[in-house]
C-alpha positions in Angstrom: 1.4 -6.4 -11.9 5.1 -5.9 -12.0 7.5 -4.6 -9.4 10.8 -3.4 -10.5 13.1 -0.7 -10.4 15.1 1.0 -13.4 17.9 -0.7 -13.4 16.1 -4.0 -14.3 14.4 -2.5 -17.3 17.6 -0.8 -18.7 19.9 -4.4 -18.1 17.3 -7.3 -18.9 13.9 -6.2 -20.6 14.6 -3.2 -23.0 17.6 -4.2 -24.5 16.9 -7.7 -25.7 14.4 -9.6 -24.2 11.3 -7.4 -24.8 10.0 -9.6 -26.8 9.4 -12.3 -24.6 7.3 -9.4 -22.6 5.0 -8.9 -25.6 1.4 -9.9 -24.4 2.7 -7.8 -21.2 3.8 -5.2 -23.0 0.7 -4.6 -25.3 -1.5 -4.8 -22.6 0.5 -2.4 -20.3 -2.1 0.2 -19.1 -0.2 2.1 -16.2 3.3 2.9 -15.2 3.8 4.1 -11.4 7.1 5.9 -10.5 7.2 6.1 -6.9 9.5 8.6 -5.1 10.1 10.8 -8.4 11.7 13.4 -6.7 14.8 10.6 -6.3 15.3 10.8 -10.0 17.6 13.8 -10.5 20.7 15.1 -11.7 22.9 12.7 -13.9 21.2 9.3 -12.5 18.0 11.0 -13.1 19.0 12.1 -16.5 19.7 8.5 -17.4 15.9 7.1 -15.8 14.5 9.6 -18.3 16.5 7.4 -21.2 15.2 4.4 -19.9 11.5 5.6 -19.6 11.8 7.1 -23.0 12.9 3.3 -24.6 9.9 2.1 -22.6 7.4 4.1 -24.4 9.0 3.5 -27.6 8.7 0.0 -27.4 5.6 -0.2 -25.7 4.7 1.8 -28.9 5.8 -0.9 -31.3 3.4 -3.7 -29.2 0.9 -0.9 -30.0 0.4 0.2 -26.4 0.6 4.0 -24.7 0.7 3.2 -20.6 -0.4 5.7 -18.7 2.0 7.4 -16.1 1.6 8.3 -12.5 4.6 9.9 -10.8 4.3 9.9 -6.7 6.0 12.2 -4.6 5.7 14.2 -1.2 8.9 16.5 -1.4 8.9 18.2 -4.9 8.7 21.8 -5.8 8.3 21.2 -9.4 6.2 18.4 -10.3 4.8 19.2 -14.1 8.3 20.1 -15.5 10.0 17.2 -13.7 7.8 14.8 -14.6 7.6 16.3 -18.2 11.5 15.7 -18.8 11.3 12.5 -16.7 8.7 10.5 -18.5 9.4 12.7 -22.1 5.4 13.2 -21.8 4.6 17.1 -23.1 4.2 19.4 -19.9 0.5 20.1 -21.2 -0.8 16.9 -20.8 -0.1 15.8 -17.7 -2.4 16.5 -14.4 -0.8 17.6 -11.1 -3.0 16.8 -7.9 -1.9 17.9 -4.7 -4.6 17.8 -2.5 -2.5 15.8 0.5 -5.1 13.1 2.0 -2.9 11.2 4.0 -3.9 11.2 7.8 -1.4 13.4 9.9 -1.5 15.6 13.0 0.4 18.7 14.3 4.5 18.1 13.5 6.7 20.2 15.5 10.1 21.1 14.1 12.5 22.1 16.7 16.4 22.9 16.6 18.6 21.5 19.2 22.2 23.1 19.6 24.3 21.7 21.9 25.5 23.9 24.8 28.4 25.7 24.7 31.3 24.3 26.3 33.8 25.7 29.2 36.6 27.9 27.9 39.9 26.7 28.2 43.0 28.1 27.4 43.5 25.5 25.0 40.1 26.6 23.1 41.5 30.7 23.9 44.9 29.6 22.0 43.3 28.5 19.0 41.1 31.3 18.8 43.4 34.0 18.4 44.9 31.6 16.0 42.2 31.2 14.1 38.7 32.9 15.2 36.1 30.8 15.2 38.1 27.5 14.5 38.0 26.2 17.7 35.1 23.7 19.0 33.2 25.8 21.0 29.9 23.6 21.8 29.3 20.1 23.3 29.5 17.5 20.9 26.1 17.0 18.7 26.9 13.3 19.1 26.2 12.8 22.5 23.3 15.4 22.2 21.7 13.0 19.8 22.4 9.9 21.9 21.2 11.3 24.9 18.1 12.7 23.4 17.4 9.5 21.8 17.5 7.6 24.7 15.6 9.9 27.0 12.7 9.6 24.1 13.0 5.2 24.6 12.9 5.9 28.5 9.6 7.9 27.9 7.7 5.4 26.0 8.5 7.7 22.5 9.1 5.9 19.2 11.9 7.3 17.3 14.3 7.1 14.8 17.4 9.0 14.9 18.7 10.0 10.9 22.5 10.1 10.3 24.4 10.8 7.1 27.2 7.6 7.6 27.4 3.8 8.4 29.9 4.9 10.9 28.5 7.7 12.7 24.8 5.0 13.1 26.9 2.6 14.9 28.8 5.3 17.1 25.4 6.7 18.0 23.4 3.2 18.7 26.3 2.2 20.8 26.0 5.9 22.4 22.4 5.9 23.0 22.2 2.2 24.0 24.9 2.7 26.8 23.2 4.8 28.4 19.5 3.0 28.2 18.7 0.5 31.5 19.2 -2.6 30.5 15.5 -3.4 29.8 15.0 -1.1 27.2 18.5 -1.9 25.3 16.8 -4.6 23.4 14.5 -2.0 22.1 16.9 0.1 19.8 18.9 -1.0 16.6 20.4 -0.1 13.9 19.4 -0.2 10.5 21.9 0.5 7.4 23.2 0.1 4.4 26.1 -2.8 4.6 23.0 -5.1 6.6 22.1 -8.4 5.0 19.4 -8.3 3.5 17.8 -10.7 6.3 19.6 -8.7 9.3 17.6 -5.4 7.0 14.0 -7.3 6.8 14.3 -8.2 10.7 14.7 -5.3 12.0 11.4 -3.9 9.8 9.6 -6.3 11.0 10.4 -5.8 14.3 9.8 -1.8 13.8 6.5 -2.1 12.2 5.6 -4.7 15.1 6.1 -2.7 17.9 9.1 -4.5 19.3 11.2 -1.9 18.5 11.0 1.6 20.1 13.8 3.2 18.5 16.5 2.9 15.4 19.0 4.6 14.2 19.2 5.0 10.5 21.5 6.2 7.6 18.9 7.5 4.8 18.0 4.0 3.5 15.5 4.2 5.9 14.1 8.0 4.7 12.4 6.8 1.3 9.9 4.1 0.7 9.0 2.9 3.9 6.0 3.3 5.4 6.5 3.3 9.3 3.4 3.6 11.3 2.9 4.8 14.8 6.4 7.0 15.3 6.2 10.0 17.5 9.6 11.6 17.2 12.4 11.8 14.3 16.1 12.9 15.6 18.7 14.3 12.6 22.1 14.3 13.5 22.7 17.2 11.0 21.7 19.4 8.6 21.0 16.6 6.2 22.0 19.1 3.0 18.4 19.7 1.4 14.6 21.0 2.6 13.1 17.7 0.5 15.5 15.5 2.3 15.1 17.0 5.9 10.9 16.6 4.9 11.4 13.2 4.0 13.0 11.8 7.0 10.9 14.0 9.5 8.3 12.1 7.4 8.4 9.1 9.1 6.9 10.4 12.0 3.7 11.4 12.5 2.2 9.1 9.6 -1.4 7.3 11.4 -2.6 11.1 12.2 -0.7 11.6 15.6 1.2 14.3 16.8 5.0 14.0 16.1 8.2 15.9 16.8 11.3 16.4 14.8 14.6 17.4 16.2 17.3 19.1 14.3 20.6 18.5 16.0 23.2 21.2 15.1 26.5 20.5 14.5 29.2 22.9 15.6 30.1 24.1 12.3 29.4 27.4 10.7 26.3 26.2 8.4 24.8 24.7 10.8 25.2 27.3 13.7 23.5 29.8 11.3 20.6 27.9 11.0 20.1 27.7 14.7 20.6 31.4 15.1 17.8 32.2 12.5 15.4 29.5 12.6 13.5 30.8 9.9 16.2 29.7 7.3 14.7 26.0 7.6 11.3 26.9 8.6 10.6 29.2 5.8 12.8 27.4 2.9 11.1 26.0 -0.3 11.4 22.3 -1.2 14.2 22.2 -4.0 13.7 22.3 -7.5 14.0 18.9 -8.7 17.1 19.2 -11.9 17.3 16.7 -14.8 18.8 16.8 -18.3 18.3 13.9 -20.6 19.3 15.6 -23.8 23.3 16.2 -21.7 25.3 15.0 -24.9 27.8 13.3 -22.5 24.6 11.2 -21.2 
């Protein structure tokens, strides 16, 4: 068994050194791609090159692995996997029977209340309609919703788009935790050693931890059991994405809870005032071209 990633097979085993892989190679039987739906649009395109050299070559040691593509959030599956593996559309098998033990998941939308006119906020209006900041700030919302779910015993991970905005909502949220339950949250990002990373899984998965906040590096791949609540500072821009991190939660077969907070931008304020946008939204189609000349 081998456990790598496409970036190790373009680099260091396709390009020269496959055959010091031979008796591997000709006796490779199965190739899983995990998270599929991650492999779109140009980076995508170029995975598809890579998986294409791998069946070549495989082909020379006299081998034809079978594939299995894995994915929760993916509206296309046959075609994407098609152009991702280079396999024809007719001979691959979708299953999507879903197995996997979860309970009732409620999706609600949060938006912050509206804040007292001034004649500041007037000013700019007749300025410029609609410019002006007219509800509380979806910051605080977040911190103060994540740290009222600690207080009540609720596991949670709040979702944030930027390295900055997790550290400006843990410090948020754990100012205003008591000081017993401030050991209980942290932050988990990209820019984290790889040790400072692995500590606070360990800690998650271990029940130490009640709460974390989380830029995506936390939404694919990891299996966290035994969350009740996911919080998402944001729109995070897609259906799949917003599935993925709500995801989390919910996972041994218990109730969970997802909270969209709404920023106080126009996008965002339309999804609050008609719900149904989000709730009744496909999954994205998943988009890759490996025969893009300039790839």
């Amino acid at each position: 068994v081998l456990l790598s990633n496409p970036d190790l097979l373009h680099a260091t085993l396709l390009p020269s050194h496959h055959a010091e892989w031979k008796p591997f190679l000709t006796n490779l039987k199965l190739v899983v791609i995990d998270e599929a739906h991650a492999y779109h649009g140009v980076f995508g395109s170029h995975v598809a090159l890579v998986l294409r050299r791998l069946r070549r070559i495989c082909a020379r040691y006299g081998a034809r692995p079978r594939f299995v593509c894995c994915s929760a959030t993916i509206a296309n599956p046959r075609e994407h996997m098609a152009r991702l593996t280079g396999l024809p559309a007719s001979s691959l098998s979708v299953i999507t029977a879903d197995a996997a033990p979860a309970g009732w998941r409620t999706l609600a939308l949060w938006n912050p209340p509206r804040v007292e006119p001034s004649a500041l906020i007037e000013w700019h209006e007749k300025l410029a309609p609609g410019a002006a900041r007219r509800r509380a700030s979806s910051m605080h919302e977040a911190a103060h919703l994540l740290a009222t779910m600690l207080q009540h015993g609720l596991r949670t991970i709040a979702f944030v788009r930027t390295r900055a905005v997790a550290e400006r909502l843990f410090e948020a949220a754990r100012d205003r935790l008591p000081s017993a339950l401030r050991p209980r949250l942290a932050c988990y990002r990209a820019g984290y050693t790889l040790e400072e990373r692995r500590d606070v899984e360990r800690r998650l998965f271990g029940g130490e931890l009640h709460g974390v906040v989380a830029t995506t590096a936390l939404e694919l791949g990891v299996d966290v059991g035994g969350l009740d609540a996911t919080i998402h500072l944001g729109y995070p821009g897609t259906t799949a994405s917003l599935a993925q991190q709500a995801g989390r939660a919910g996972r041994s077969g218990r109730d969970a809870v997802a909270i969209l907070v709404a920023a106080d931008n126009p996008m965002e304020q339309s999804l609050v005032a008609a719900p149904r946008l989000v709730l009744d939204r496909p999954l994205e189609q998943t988009v890759i071209d490996p025969t893009n000349p300039h790839i």
